[in-house]
PAKE-209239 format. One line per field, with one value per residue (C-alpha): y, z, x; residue number from 1; residue in one letter. Coordinates in steps of 0.05 Angstrom, whole numbers, plus 32768, in hexadecimal, padded with zeros to 4 digits. Example, Ala and Ser with C-alpha at 12.3 -4.5 7.8 and 13.67 -1.06 7.14 Angstrom:
BEGIN
yy <- (7FA6 / 7FEB);
zz <- (809C / 808F);
xx <- (80F6 / 8111);
resi <- (1 / 2);
resn <- (A / S);
***
This chain:
BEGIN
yy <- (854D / 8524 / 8515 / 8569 / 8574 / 8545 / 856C / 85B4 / 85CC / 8604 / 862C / 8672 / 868E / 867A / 869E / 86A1 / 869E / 8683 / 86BA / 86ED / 8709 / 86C5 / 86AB / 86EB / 86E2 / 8691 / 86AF / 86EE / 86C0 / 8692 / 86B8 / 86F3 / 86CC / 8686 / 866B / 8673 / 863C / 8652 / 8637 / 864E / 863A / 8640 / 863E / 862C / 85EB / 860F / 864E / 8690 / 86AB / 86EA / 86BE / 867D / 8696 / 86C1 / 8699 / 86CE / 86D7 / 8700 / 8703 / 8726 / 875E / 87A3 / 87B2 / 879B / 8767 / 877E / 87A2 / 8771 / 873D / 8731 / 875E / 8719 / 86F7 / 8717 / 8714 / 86F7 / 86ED / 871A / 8737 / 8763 / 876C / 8724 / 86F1 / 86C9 / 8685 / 86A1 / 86CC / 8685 / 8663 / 869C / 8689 / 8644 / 864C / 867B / 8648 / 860E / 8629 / 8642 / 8605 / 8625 / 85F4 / 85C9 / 85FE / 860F / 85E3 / 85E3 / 85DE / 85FF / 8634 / 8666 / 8674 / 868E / 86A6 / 86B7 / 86DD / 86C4 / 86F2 / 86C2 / 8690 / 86CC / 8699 / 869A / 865B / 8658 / 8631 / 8611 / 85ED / 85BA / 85CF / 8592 / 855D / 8591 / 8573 / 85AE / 85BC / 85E8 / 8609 / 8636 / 866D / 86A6 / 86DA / 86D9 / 86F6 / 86FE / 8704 / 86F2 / 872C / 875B / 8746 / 8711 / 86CE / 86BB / 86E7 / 872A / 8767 / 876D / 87AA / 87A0 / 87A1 / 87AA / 8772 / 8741 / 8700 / 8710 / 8713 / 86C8 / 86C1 / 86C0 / 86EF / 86E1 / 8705 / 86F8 / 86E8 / 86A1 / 869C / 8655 / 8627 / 8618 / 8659 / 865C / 86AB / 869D / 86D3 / 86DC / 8724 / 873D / 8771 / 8780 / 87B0 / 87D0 / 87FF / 87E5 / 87B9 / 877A / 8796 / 87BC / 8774 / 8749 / 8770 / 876D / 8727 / 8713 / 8742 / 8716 / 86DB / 86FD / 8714 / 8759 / 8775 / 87AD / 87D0 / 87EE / 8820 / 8852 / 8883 / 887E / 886E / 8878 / 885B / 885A / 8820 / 8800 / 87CD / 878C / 8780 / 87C1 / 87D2 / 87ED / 87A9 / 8783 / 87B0 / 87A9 / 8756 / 8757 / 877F / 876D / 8734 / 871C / 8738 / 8778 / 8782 / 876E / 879F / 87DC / 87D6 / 87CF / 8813 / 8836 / 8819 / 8822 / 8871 / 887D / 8860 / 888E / 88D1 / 88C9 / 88BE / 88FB / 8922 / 890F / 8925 / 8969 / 8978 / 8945 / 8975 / 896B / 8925 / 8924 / 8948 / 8910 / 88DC / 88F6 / 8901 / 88BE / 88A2 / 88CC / 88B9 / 886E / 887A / 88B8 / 88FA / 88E5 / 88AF / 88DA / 88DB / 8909 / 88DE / 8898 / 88A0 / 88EB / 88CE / 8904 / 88FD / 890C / 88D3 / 88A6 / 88BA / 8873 / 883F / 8842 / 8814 / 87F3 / 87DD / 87AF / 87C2 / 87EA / 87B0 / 87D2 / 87FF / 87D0 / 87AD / 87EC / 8803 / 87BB / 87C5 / 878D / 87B0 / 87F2 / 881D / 882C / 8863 / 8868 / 884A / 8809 / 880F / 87CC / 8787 / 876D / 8722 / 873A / 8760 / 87A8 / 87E3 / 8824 / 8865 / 8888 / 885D / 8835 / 87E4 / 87B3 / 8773 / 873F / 86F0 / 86F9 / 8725 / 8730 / 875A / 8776 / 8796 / 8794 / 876B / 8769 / 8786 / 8761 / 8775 / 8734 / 86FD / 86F1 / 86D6 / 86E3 / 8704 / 86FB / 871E / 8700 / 86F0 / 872B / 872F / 875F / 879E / 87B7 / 87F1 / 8803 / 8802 / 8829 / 8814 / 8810 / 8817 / 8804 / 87BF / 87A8 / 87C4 / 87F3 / 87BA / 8782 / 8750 / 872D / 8737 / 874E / 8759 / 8760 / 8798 / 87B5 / 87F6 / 8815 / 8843 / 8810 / 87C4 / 879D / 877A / 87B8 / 87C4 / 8770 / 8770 / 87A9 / 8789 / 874A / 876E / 8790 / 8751 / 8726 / 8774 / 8769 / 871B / 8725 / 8759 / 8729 / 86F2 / 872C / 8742 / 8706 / 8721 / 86FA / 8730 / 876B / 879F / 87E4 / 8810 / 8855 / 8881 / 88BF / 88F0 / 88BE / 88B4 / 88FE / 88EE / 8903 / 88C9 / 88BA / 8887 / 8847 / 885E / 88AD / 88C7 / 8889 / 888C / 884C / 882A / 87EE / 8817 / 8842 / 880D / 87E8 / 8823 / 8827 / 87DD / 87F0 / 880A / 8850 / 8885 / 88B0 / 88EE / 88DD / 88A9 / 8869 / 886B / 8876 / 884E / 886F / 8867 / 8878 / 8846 / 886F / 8884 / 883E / 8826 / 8851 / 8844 / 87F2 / 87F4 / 8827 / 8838 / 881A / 87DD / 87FC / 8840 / 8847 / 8834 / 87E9 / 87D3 / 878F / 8761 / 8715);
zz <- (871F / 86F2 / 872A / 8739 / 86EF / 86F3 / 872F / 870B / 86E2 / 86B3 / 86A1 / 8672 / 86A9 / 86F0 / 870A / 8761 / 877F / 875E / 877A / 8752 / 8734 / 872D / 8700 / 86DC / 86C4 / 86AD / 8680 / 8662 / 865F / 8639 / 860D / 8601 / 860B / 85EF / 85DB / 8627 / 8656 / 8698 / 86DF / 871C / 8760 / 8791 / 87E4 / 87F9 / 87E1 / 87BF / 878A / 879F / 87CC / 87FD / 87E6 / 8802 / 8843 / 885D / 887A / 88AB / 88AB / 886B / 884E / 8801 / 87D8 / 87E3 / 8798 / 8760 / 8745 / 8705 / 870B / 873F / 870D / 86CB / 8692 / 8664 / 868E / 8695 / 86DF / 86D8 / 8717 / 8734 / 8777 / 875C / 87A3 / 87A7 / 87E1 / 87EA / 87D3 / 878E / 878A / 8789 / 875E / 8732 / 8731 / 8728 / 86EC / 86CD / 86DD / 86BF / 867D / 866E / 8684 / 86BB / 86E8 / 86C4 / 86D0 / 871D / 875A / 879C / 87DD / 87B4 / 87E5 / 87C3 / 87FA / 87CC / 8783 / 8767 / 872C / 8705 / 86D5 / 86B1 / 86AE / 869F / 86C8 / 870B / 873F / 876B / 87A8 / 87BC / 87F4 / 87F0 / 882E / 882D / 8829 / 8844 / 880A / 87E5 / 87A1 / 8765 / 8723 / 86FF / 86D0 / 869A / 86C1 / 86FD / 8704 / 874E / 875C / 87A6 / 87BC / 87F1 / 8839 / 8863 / 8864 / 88A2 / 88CF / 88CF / 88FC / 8939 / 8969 / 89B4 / 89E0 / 8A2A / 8A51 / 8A1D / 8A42 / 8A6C / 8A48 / 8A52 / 8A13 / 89CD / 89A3 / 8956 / 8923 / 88D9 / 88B1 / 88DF / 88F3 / 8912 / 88E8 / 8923 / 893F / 8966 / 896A / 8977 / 89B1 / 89C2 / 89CE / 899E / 8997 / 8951 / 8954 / 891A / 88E4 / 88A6 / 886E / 889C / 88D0 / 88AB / 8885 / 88D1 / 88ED / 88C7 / 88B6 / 88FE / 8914 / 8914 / 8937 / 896F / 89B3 / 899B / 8973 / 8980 / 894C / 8973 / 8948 / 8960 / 892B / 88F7 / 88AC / 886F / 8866 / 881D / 8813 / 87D2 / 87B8 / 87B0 / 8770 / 873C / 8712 / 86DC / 86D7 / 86DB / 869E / 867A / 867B / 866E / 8629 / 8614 / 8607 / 8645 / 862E / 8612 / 8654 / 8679 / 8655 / 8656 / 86AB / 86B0 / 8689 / 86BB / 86F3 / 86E3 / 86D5 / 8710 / 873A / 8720 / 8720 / 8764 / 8772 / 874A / 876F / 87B7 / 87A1 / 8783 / 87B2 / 87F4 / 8816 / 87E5 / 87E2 / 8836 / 8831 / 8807 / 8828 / 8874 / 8857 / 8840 / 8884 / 88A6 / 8880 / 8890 / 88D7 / 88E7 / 890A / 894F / 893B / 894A / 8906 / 890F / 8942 / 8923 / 88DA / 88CF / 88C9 / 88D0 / 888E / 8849 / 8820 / 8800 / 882A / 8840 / 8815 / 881C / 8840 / 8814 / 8833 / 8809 / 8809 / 884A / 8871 / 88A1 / 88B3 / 88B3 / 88EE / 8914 / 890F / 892B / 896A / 8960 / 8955 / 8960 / 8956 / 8991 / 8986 / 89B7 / 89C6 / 89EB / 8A30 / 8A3C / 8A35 / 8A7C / 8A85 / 8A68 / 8A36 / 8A20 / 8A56 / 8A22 / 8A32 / 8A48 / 8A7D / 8A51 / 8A55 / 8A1E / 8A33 / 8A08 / 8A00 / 89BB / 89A8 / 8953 / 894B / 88FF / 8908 / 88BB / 8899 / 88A3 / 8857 / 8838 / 87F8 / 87C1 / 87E4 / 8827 / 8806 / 87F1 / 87B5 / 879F / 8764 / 8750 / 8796 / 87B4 / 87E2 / 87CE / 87F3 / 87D1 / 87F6 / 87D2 / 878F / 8760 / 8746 / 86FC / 86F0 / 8735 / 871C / 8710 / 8735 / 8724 / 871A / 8722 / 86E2 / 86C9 / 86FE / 870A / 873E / 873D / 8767 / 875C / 8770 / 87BE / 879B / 8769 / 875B / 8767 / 8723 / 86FD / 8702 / 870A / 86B7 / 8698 / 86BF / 86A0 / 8668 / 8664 / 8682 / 8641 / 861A / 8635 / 8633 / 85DC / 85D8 / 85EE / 85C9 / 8581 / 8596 / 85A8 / 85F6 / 8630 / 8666 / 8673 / 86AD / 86C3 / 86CD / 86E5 / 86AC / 86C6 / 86CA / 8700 / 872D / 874F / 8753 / 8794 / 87BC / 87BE / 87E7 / 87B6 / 87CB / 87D9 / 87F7 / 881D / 8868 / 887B / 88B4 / 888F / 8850 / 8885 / 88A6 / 8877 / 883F / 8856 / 8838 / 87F3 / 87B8 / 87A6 / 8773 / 874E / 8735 / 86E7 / 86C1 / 86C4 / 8704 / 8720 / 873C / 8722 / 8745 / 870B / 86E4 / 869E / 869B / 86B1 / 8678 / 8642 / 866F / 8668 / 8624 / 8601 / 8617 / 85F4 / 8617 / 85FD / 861D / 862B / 8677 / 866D / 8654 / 862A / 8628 / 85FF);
xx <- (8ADA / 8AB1 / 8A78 / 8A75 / 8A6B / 8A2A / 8A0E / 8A1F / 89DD / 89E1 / 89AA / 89B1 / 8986 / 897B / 8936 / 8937 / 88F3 / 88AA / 8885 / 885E / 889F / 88C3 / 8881 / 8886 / 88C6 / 88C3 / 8884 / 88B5 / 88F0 / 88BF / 88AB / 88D6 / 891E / 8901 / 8948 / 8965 / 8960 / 894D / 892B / 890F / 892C / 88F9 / 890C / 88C2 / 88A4 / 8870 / 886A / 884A / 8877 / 8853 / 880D / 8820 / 8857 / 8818 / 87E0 / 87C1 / 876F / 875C / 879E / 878C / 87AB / 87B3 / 87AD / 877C / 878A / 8787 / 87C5 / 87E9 / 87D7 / 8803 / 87F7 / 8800 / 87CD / 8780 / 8764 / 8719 / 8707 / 86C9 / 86F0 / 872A / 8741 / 874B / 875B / 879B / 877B / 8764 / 87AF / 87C5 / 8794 / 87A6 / 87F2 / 87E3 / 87BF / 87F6 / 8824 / 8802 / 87EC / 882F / 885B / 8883 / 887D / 88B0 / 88E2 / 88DB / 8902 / 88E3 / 8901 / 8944 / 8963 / 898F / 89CC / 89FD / 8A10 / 8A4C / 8A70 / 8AA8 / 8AC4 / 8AE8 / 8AB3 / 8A7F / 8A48 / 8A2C / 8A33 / 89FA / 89FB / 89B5 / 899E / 8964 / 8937 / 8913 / 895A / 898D / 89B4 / 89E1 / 89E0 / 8A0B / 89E2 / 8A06 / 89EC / 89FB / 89C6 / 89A1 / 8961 / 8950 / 8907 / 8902 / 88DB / 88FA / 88E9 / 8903 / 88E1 / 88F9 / 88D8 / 88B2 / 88CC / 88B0 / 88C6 / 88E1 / 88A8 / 88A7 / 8893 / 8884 / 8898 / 886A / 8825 / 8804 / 87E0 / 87FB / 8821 / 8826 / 8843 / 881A / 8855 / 8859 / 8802 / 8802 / 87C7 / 879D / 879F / 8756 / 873F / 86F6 / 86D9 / 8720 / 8734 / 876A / 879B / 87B6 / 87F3 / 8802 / 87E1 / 87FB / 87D7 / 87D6 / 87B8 / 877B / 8771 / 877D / 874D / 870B / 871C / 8720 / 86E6 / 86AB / 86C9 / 86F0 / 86CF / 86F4 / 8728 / 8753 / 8786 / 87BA / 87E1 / 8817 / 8801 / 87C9 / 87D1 / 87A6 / 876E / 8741 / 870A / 86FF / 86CB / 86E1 / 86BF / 86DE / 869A / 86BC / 86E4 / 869A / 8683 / 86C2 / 86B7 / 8674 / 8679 / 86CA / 86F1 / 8710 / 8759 / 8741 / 8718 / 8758 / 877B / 8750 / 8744 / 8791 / 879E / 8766 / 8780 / 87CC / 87B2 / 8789 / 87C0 / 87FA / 87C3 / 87B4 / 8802 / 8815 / 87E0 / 87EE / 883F / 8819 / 87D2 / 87D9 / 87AC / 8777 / 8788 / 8785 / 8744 / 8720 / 8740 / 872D / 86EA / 86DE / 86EB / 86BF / 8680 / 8693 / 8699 / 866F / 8677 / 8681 / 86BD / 8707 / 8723 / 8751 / 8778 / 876E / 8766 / 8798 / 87E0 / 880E / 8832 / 8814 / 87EE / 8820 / 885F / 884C / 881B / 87CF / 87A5 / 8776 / 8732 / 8708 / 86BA / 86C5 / 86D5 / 86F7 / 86C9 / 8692 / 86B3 / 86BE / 8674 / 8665 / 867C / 86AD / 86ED / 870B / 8745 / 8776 / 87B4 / 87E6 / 882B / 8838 / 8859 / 8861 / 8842 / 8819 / 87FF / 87C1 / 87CB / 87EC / 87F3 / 87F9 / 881C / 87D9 / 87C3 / 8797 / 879B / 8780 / 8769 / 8783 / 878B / 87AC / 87DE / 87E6 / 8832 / 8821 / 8857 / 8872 / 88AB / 88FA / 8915 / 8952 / 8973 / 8970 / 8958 / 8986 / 89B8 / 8A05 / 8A21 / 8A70 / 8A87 / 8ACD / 8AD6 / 8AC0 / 8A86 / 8A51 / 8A3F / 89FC / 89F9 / 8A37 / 8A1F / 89E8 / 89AB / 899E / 895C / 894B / 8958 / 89A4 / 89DD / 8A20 / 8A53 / 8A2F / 8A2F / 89F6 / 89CA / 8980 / 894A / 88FC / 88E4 / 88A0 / 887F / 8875 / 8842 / 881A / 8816 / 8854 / 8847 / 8840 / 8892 / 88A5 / 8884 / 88AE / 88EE / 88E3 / 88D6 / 8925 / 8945 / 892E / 8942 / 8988 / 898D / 8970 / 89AB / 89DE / 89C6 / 89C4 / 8A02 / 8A25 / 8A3B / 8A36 / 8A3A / 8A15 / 8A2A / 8A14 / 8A53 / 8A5A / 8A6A / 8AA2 / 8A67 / 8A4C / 8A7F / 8A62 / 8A17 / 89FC / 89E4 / 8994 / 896A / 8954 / 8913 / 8901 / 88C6 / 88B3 / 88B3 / 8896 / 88BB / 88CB / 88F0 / 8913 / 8931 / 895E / 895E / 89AC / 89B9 / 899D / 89BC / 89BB / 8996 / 89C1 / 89A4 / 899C / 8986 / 8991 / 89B0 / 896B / 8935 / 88F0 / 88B2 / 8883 / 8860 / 885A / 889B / 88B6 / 8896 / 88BD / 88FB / 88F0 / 88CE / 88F6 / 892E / 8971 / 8991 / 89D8 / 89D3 / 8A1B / 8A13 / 8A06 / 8A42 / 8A4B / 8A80 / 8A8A);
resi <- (1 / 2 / 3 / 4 / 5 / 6 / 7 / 8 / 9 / 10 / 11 / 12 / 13 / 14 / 15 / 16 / 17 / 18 / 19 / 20 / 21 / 22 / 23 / 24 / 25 / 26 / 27 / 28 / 29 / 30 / 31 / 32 / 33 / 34 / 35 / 36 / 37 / 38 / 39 / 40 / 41 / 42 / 43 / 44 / 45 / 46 / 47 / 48 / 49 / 50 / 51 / 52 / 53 / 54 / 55 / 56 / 57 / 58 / 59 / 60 / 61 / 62 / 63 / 64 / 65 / 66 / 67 / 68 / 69 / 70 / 71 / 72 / 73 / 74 / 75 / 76 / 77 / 78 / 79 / 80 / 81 / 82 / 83 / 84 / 85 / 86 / 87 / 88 / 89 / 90 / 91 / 92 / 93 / 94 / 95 / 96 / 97 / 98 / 99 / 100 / 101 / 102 / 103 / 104 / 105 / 106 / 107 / 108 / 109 / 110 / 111 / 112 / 113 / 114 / 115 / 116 / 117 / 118 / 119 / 120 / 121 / 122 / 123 / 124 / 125 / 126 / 127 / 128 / 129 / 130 / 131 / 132 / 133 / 134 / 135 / 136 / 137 / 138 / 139 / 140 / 141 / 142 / 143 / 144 / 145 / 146 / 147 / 148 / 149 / 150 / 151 / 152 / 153 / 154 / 155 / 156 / 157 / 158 / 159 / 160 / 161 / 162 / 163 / 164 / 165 / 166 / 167 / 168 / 169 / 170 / 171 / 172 / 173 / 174 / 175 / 176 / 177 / 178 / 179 / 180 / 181 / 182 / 183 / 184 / 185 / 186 / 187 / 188 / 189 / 190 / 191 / 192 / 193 / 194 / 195 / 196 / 197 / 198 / 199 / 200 / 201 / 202 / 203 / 204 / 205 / 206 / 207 / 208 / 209 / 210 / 211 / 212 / 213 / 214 / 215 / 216 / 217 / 218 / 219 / 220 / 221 / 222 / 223 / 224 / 225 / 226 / 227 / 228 / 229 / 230 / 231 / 232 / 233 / 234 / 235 / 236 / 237 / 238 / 239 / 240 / 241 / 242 / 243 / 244 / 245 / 246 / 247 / 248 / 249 / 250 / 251 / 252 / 253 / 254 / 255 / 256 / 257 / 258 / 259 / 260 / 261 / 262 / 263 / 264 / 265 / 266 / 267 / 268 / 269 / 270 / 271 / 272 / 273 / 274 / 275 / 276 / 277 / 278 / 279 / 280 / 281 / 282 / 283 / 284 / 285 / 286 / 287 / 288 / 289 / 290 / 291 / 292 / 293 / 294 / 295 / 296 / 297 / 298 / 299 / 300 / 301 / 302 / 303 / 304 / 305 / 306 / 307 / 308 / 309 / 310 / 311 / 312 / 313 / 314 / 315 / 316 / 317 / 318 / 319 / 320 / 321 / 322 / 323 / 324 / 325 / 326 / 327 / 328 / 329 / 330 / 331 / 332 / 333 / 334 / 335 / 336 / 337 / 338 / 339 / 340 / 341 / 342 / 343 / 344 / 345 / 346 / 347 / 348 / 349 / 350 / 351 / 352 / 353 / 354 / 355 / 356 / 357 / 358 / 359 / 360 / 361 / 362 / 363 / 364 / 365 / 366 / 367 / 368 / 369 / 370 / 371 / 372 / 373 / 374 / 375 / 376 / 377 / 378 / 379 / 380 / 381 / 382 / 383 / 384 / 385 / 386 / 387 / 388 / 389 / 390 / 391 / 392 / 393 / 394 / 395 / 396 / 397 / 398 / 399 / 400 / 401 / 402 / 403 / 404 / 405 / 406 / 407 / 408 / 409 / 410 / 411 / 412 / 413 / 414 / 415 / 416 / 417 / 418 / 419 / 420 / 421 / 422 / 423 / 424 / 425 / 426 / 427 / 428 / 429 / 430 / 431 / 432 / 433 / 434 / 435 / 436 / 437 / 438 / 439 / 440 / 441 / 442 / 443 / 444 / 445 / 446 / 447 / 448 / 449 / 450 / 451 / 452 / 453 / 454 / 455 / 456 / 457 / 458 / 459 / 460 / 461 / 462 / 463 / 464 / 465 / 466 / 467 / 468 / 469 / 470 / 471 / 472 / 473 / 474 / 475 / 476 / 477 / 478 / 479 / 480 / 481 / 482 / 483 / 484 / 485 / 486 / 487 / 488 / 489 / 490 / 491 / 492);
resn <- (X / X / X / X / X / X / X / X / X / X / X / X / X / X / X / X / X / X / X / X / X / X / X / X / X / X / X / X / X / X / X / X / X / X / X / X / X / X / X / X / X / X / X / X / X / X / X / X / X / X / X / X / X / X / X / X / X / X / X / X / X / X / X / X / X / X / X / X / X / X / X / X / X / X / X / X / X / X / X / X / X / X / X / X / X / X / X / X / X / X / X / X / X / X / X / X / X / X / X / X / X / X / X / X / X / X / X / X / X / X / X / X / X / X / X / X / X / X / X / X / X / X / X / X / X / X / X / X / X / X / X / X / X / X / X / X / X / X / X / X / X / X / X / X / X / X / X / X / X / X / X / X / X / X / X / X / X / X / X / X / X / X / X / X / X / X / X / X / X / X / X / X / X / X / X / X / X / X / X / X / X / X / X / X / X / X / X / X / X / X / X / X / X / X / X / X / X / X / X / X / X / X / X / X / X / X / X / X / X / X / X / X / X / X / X / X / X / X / X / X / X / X / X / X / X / X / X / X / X / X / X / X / X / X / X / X / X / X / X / X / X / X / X / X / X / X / X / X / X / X / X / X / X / X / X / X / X / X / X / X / X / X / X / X / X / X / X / X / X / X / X / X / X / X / X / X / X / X / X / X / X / X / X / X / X / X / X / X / X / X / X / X / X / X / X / X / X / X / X / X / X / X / X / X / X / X / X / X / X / X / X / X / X / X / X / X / X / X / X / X / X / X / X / X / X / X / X / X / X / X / X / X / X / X / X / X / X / X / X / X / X / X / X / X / X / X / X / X / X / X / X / X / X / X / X / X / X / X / X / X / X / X / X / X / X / X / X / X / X / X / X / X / X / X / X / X / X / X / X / X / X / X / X / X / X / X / X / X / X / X / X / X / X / X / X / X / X / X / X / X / X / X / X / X / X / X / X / X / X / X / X / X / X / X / X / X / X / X / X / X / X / X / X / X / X / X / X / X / X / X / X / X / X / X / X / X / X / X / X / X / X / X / X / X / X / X / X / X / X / X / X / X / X / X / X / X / X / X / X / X / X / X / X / X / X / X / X / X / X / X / X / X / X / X / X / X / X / X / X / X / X / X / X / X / X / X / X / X / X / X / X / X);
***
């Protein structure tokens, strides 16, 4: 008994995952909660999360910077649509001139956490990846910030036939290091954000590169380098700067939101438009740019400095649509007769969604079913003690929402501490035991959301059982609103 008491560590607050959200929340914690002891268990023997698994040619953000970056910390670098090596460099820093690294464990595998009532404290089980040794933390809250897609393996559709194609097939969420592309004709399935950055990445090293989509998706090019950011450093203070390009940014993301909900013709119209002075009049817009949904029923596709089309006009890539009717030795026969020739075969076929980090809940020895509970604030659960989750925005930055819920989680653990409680839970009131059940995420019909929507929690139809997808009125929600609100119930 003795010996497992040496092996148990405590920490007020046990952070999962030292990627973009996991950072985030050792700075709040820091700073907002300072008293509270916490640490970050980390699975991969290195921070960053989606910026160090993904390795594929190009890999970079779909979203400036200076919103995907941290409010607390200013992005300086010139590129605001910036590369995977600087997204790191970026973390790095953050980390190092805050002092988080002391608090984050590598190679520390989260398999299981769970609840005891009477001990009001989570025990998390952890395996070391790089000893296979197993080891017990415990914890008063626990903060999951371990993104929301399988790191195991992307999803990859059955396709017909594909033992039999002789060259290789790789997805990008495992691209092998010495992967050697050069005049190699390539097929890139897929029409997502990987696929528009694989493709001009790859474009002038390949013999030829093909995106094969089943159905278009929306394309709108930005520069790389935001001029109004440029102006902003050159005549403000690097945090005032930061600050002012963040507001436009944040506001220009949520206008053009609101109006693609209000006018997605007009929105269409400019969008369409756009692409046809890149490519010209004779290019077929219609059939490989015109998805056949609205703009932002599913995300954008960012294009840095019209890379994209740059590659297209070049001769050295093009756009196929059509279905797949089965894999050959040489490449892909499609539906309409048509074969592509190919020696490599890229499946960007998008991710495999999982609900807090693959691993196992117990609450008082009860397994949880999160598809049986609600969502508070589209960031705790109906029921579930203690416990939070970083999820960002389908429609803006990721970082945008991981800030304001670090933000509340160091609002609830100050509360506690004021108050002298050591558990927090959201419970149904009796006027919610009737709300009509709503997707965790509406008016999103990307593949990869449809999917697995059926494990997640639900949206009531009131507040706070709902889980908003607007920045500015997630900020009065986060900011404002009162931690006691009669739903999150507290308990010594």
């Amino acid at each position: 008994m003795e010996n497992l008491e040496r092996v148990v560590e405590h920490f007020d607050v046990i952070v999962v995952g030292a990627g973009i959200s996991g950072i985030g929340a050792g700075y709040h914690l820091q700073t907002m909660s300072p008293k509270r002891t916490y640490t970050i268990l980390e699975g991969r023997p290195d921070i960053g999360g989606t910026w160090d698994l993904f390795r594929y040619p190009g890999i970079r953000s779909d979203s400036d910077m200076h919103t995907l970056g941290y409010r607390f910390k200013p992005w300086t670098a010139e590129k605001s649509i910036a590369d995977g090596p600087s997204i790191m460099n970026y973390l790095r820093e953050t980390i190092a001139e805050n002092g988080i690294d002391k608090h984050i464990r590598f190679n520390h595998q989260v398999t299981k956490s769970e609840w005891s009532s009477e001990d009001s404290k989570w025990t998390v089980t952890v395996v070391r990846n790089d000893t296979g040794e197993s080891l017990t933390f415990t914890c008063g809250f626990l903060f999951m910030c371990s993104g929301y897609y399988s790191y195991k393996q992307g999803y990859v559709p059955e396709f017909s036939g594909r033992s039999r194609f002789q060259g290789t097939i790789v997805h990008p969420q495992q691209w092998p290091e010495n992967l050697d592309y050069t005049d190699k004709r390539v097929v890139v399935i897929g029409s997502g954000a990987t696929a528009m950055t694989l493709v001009p990445a790859m474009a002038s090293t390949v013999g030829h590169i093909t995106l094969l989509q089943r159905s278009p998706t929306y394309v709108v090019s930005r520069p790389a380098i935001d001029p109004f950011a440029k102006k902003m450093r050159k005549y403000l203070p690097s945090k005032v700067a930061h600050r002012v390009t963040r507001f436009k940014n944040t506001t220009m993301q949520q206008t053009v939101y609101k109006k693609t909900r209000t006018k997605p013709d007009e929105i269409k119209k400019l969008l369409l438009g756009a692409v046809r002075a890149e490519l010209g009049p004779d290019y077929d817009v219609d059939k490989h740019f015109t998805p056949s949904y609205n703009p932002w029923d599913q995300r954008l596709c960012l294009v840095p400095d019209s890379d994209l089309f740059v590659a297209i006009r070049s001769g050295k890539a093009s756009i196929v649509t059509d279905t797949i009717k089965t894999f050959t030795e040489t490449g892909i026969e499609l539906a309409s007769g048509e074969h592509l020739d190919a020696e490599i075969i890229i499946t960007a076929t998008g991710l495999n969604l999982v609900t807090l980090g693959e691993m196992d809940f117990v609450v008082d020895g009860i397994p949880v079913d999160f598809a049986k509970t609600w969502t508070y604030k589209g960031f705790a659960y109906s029921g579930i003690p203690n416990l939070a989750s970083s999820f960002g925005y389908i429609n803006a930055s990721w970082t945008l929402r991981a800030d304001l819920t670090c933000e509340y989680v160091c609002r609830l653990l100050n509360h506690m501490a004021k108050t002298d409680t050591s558990v927090c839970t959201p419970t149904l009131r009796d006027e919610d035991h009737g709300m009509p059940k709503r997707n965790w995420i509406e008016g999103f019909s990307s593949g990869y959301m449809s999917r697995v929507m059926h494990r997640f929690p639900h949206q009531g139809d009131r507040e706070p059982w709902i889980n908003p997808q607007n920045y500015k009125h997630d900020k009065k929600m986060f900011r404002k609103s009162p931690v006691n609100d009669g739903v999150m119930e507290f308990r010594k």
